[in-house]
N, C-alpha and C positions, 0 to 999 in steps of 0.2 A: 603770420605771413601767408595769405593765397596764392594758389596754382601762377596766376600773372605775375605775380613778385616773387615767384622762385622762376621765373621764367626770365628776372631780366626785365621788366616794365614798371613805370609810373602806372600804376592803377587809378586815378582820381579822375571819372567820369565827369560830366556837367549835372547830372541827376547826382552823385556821392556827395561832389560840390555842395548841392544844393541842400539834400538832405541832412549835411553836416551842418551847414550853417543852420538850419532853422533850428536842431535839436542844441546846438552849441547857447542859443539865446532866450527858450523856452524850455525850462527843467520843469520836467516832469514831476505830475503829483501822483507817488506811489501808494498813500495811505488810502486808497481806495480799495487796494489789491490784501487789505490785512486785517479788515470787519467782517469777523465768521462769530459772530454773538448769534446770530440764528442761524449757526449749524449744530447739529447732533454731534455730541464726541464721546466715543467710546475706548477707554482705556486698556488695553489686553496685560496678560502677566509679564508678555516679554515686552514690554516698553514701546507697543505698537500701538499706532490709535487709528480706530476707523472713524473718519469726521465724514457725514452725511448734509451733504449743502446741496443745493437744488435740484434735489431726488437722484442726486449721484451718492455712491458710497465712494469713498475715496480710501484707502490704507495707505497708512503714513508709517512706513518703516523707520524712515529719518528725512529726515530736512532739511537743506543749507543753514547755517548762522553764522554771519558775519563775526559776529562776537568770539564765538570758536572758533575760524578760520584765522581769524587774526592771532589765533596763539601761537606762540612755537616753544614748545617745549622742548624736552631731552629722550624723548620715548627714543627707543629703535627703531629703525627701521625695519618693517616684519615682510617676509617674504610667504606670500599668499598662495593656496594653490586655489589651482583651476577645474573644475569636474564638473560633467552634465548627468543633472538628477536623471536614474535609470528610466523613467516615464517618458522625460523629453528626447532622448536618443535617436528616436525615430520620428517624432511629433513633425516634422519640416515635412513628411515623405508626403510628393505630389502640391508642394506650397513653394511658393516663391516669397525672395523678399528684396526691397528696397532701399538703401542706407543714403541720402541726401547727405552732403556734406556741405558744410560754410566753415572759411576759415584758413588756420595756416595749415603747413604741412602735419602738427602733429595729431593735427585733427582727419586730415588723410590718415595718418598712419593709425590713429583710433578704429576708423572707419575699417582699414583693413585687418583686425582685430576683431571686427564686431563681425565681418562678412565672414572668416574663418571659424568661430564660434556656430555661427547659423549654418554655417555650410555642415558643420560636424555634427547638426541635429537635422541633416536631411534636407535641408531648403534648400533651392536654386536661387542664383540671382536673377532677376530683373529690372528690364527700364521702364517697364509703363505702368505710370502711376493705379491706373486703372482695374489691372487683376490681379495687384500684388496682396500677396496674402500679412505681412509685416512691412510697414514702413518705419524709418527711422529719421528723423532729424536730428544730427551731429552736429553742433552748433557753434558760434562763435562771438565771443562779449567784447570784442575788443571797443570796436564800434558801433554805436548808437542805428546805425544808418544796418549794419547786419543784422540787430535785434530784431529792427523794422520787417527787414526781407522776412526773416522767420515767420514770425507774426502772421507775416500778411500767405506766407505758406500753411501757416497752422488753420489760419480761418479758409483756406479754398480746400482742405482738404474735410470742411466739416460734411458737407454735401457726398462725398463720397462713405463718409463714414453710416448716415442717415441711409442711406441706399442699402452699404454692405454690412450689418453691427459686427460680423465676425472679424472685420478686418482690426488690424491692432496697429496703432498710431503710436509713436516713442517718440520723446522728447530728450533728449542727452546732451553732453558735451559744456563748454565752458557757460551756457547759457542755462543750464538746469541747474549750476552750484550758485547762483543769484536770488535770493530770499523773495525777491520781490516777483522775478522769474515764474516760480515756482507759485504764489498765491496767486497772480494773475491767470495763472492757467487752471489754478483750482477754481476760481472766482468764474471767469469768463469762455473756459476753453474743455470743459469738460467733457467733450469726444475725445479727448487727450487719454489711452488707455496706461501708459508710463512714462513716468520720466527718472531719469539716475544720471549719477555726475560723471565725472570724469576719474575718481579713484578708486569706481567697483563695475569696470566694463565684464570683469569676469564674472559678475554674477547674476551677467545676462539670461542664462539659463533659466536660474531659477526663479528671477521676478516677470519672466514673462508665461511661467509655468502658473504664479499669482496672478498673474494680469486675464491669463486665458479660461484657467479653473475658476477665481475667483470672480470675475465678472467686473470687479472694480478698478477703480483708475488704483496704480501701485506709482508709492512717490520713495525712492531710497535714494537719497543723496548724501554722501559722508562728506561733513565738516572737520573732518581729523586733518592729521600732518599728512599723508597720505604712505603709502607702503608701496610692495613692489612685486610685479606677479610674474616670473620669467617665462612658464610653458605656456602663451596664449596659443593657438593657434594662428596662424594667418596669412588670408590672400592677397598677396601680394599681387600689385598691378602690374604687366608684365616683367620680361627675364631680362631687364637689361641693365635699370634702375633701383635702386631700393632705400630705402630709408631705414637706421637703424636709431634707436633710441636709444641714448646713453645712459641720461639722466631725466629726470622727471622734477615739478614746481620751480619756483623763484622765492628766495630770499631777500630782494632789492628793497621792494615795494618802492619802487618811482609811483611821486603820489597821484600821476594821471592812469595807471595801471592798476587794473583788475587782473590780471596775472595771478599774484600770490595769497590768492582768494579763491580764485577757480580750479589753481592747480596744487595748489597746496607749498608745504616745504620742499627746497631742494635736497636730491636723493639720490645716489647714483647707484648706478648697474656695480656688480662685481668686474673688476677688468677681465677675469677669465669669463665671464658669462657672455661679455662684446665681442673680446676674439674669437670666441667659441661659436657664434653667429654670423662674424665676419668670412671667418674661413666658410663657411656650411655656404655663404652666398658667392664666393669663388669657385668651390666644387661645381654647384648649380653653374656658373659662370656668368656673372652678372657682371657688367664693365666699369660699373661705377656706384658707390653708395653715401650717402649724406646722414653723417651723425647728425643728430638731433637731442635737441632740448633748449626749453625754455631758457637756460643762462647757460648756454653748454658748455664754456671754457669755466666754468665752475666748478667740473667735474671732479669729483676726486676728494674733494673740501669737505667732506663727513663722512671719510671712509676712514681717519685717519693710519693713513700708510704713506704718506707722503708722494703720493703719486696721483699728478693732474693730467690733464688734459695733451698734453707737450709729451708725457711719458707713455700715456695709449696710445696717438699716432704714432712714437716713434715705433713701438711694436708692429701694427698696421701697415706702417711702411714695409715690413717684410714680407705681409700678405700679397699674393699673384692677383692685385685687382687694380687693373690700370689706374683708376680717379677715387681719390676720398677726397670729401667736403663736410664742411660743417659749418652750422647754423643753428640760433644766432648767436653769435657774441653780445657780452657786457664791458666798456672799456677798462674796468677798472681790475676786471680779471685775466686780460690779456696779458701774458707775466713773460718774462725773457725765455722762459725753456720751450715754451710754442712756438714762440717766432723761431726760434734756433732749429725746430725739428722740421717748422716751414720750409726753412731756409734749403733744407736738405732736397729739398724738389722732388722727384721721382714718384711717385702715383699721389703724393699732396698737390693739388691742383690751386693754381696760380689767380684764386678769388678770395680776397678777406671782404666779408660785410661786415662791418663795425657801428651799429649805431651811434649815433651824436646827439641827436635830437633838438636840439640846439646849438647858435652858434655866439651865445652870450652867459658867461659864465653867471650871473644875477639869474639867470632865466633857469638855468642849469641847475644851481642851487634849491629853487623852489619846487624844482621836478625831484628835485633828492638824490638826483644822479651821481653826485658824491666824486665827481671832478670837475675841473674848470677847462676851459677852451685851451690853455697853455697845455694844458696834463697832456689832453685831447691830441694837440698837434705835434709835443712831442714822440707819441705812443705813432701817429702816425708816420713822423717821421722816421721811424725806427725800423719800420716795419717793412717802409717800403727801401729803405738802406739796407734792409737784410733780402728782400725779394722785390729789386728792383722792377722787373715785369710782373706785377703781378696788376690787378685790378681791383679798384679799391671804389664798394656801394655804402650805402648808411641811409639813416632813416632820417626824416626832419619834423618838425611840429611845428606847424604857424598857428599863430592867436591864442596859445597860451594865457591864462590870466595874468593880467600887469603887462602883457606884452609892446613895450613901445615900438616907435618906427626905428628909431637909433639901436635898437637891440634885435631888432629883425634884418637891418642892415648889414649887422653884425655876423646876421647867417649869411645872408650873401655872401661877406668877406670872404666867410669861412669856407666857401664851396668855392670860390675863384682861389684859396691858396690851398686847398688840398685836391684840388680837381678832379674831384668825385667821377669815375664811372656813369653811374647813375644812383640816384637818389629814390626812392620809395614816400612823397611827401604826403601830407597829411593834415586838416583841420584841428585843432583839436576838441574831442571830443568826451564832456562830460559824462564817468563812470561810477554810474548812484554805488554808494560804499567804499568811494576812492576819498581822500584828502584834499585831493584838487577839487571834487565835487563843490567841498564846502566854500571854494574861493567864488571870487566874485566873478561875472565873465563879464569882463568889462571892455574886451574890445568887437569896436563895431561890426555889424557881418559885413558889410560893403570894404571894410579895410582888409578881412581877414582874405574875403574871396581874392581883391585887389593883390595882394601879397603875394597869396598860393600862384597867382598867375605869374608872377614876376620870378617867384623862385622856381616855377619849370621851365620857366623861358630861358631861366640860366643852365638849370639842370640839361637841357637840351640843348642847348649853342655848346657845352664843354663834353655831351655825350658823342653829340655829331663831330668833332673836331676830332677826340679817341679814333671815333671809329674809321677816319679818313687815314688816319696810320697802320690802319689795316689793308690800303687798296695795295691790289697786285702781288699780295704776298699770300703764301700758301698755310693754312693754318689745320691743324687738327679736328676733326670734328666726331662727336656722338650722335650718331644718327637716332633720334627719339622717333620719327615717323612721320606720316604726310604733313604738310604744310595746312596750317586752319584756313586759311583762303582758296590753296589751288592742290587740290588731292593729288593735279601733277607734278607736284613740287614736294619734295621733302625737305625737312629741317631740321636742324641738329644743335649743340651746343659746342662750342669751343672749351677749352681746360678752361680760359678767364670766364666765361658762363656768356659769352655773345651767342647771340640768335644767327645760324649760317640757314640761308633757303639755299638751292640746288636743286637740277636736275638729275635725277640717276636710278637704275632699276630700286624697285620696291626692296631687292633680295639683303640690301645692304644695310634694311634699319635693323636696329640693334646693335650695328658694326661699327667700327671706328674708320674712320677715310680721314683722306686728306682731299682739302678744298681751297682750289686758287679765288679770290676774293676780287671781285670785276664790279662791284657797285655798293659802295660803303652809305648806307643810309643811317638818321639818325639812331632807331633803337635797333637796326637789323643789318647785315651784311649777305651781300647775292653772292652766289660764286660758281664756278663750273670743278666738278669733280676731276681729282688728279688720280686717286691709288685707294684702296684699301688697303690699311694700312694691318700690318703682321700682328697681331697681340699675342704674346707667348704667357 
């Protein structure tokens, strides 16, 4: 999930459109990126190889492989520490650095991990690509059409690198734990000075102490189950918001998903490790934070102590921090003791996102999702009997393989009887080392776009009709800060996660108000400020 869809928006441009569909009908030839027979490879004693391909040295700590990604064993779960080699302690002083992010939020909250790491070796941030001393690319595999963007970022920043050789280019994030990823950029992109995955941000330190002393591109990406590192450092984007990470990987494997390949097995925090961060962002005084993880009502499920996801909010609940949310859910671990601790209202904010992703059980099945539209709508039904007001988004996939028109209809159905908030919709899109990959794509682009168009036309005739039961009535707002269109406008989120613009002094973002609502638009609501509201 992106910045825009934790915000409350359909994301799907006419360029995503477009880019979706052509990638959806023309699969990619990877075995280009996997003929290193005239490279140089040299084997070290600790199981490191330096491969030498067009006059680059490259060190090969480790490397993606699907093959071992896809295992899950019984290891434990190993709790990592974190420590900057005494050399690089100071190594940032008078350097700045840059961290690009694509992606969902846990790809923000990556980023703000890797920014507190470099901050604690001396760097400053910056924005301009141009005199940054470390740039990073944090990245995102979900879809085909973000690979792209990357890509076409890695190839503009070659020019700058030819200019500056001292500058160091990183490649990280769900798109560096992809096999093909990963030779492509050894093959084609070798101004590339690192790339590492997503389950060893902590040992940024020392591969870029590799990357700087040794002069070669450094590749460490671990293929394991993944593990758990609690003391990262990190800069948090400002005091008002925060993201907190519960759990870590996906155990689903829905077969359109590279998820639990990029991020490994699911993992959870100790619950004293969550409280003990929650409280610490109350002291700080922050007004609202969003659990996070990949299946995040999963949590709890290989801790064995009997305690999910339903038994840490209820604790949470006692914490002095007006809003918790969390994100995203899986339907089939949505269990009665969440809804129940839901129910209990008071700083659990009044938003369930529930993916569906379909609304044809057939279709449901070959995605692996592991229920049917029945299961689906009575979980919903249940949900919203226990928290009547609350606001209910999910995700969709059109053109699925085998996708017929009687079973895309069938999503219709489904979004005119559960009357989604809003929807997050979606082409779908071919993920080299997925299941689905191997299926045929057999429906046409001109039917898929057709579709997509039809099911936002519904998603928006049943958004806008919501949001008209909002006119003239006063609702609660979190002021996040200026308005992206008029810096004289601010804008803030409602507890159901609605978009409120407003007029009113700057002094008030970060604060909670109350806002009378004078213009209910389809994905947004105007309103005029009533009160700041007391937060105790």
């Amino acid at each position: 999930m992106n910045e825009d869809q934790r915000l409350g928006k359909i994301t799907n441009t006419d360029e995503d459109v477009t880019q979706d569909l052509k990638s959806s009908s023309n699969k990619k030839d990877y075995s280009q990126y996997f003929d290193f027979t005239k490279a140089k490879i040299e084997t070290k004693d600790d199981g490191s190889k330096t491969l030498r391909i067009n006059g680059r040295d490259i060190l090969i700590k480790e490397q993606p492989d699907y093959k071992e990604g896809k295992r899950r064993g019984k290891e434990e779960t190993k709790i990592l520490s974190y420590e900057i080699p005494p050399e690089m302690k100071t190594i940032g002083k008078g350097k700045t650095f840059l961290v690009r992010t694509y992606g969902c939020q846990m790809n923000y909250h990556d980023t703000e991990n890797m920014a507190g790491i470099l901050l604690e070796m001396g760097f400053t941030e910056t924005e301009d690509t141009n005199t940054a001393d470390i740039i990073l690319l944090n990245t995102c595999a979900i879809r085909e059409n973000a690979e792209n963007k990357v890509f076409g970022e890695i190839g503009n920043l070659k020019p700058l690198k030819i200019e500056r050789p001292e500058l160091i280019i990183g490649v990280c994030g769900c798109m560096s734990q992809e096999e093909a990823v990963v030779n492509r950029i050894m093959q084609k992109h070798q101004h590339i000075d690192l790339i590492f995955g997503t389950h060893n941000i902590h040992r940024l330190p020392h591969l870029l102490q590799e990357a700087i002393f040794g002069k070669e591109m450094v590749i460490e990406v671990w293929s394991k189950e993944g593990d758990i590192v609690e003391n990262l450092p990190r800069a948090r984007q400002g005091n008002t918001q925060a993201w907190v990470n519960i759990m870590y990987g996906c155990d689903k494997f829905c077969t359109y998903c590279i998820v639990p390949y990029t991020r490994g097995k699911e993992r959870s925090r100790l619950p004293e490790d969550v409280i003990a961060e929650v409280r610490d962002l109350a002291r700080q005084g922050y007004k609202e934070i969003t659990l996070l993880g990949q299946n995040v009502n999963a949590y709890g499920k290989d801790l064995d102590q009997n305690y999910g996801l339903g038994d840490l909010m209820d604790e949470l609940r006692t914490i002095d921090i007006p809003r918790i949310r969390f994100t995203t859910s899986h339907p089939r671990d949505f269990d009665d003791r969440l809804i129940e601790v839901l129910a209990k209202g008071g700083n659990m904010v009044e938003h369930i996102h529930l993916p569906v992703q379909h609304g044809n059980s057939e279709i449901l099945k070959l995605m692996a999702r592991k229920y049917t539209r029945e299961q689906y709508i009575e979980l919903a039904s249940k949900i919203k009997t226990a928290i009547p007001n609350a606001s209910f988004t999910t995700d969709l996939i059109v053109g699925f393989p085998n996708e017929t028109e009687e079973q895309f209809e069938e999503t219709l159905s489904l979004v005119k009887e559960i009357e989604f908030d809003s929807a997050y919709t979606y082409i779908y899109s071919p993920r080299e080392g997925t299941p689905a990959a191997k299926m045929e794509d057999n429906v046409p682009l001109e039917v898929k776009k057709q579709r997509l168009a039809r099911l936002n036309a519904l998603v928006n005739e049943i958004s806008a009709k919501k949001n008209v039961e909002y006119q003239d009535k006063v609702v609660e707002v979190l002021v996040e800060g200026e308005s992206k269109k008029n810096p004289d406008v601010l804008s803030g989120r409602t507890r159901t996660n609605r978009l409120v613009n407003f007029k009113a002094s700057k002094s008030v973002i970060g604060e909670i108000v109350y806002v009378k609502i004078t213009d209910a638009k389809t994905w947004s609501l105007n309103g005029e400020l009533v009160e700041v509201a007391e937060v105790k």
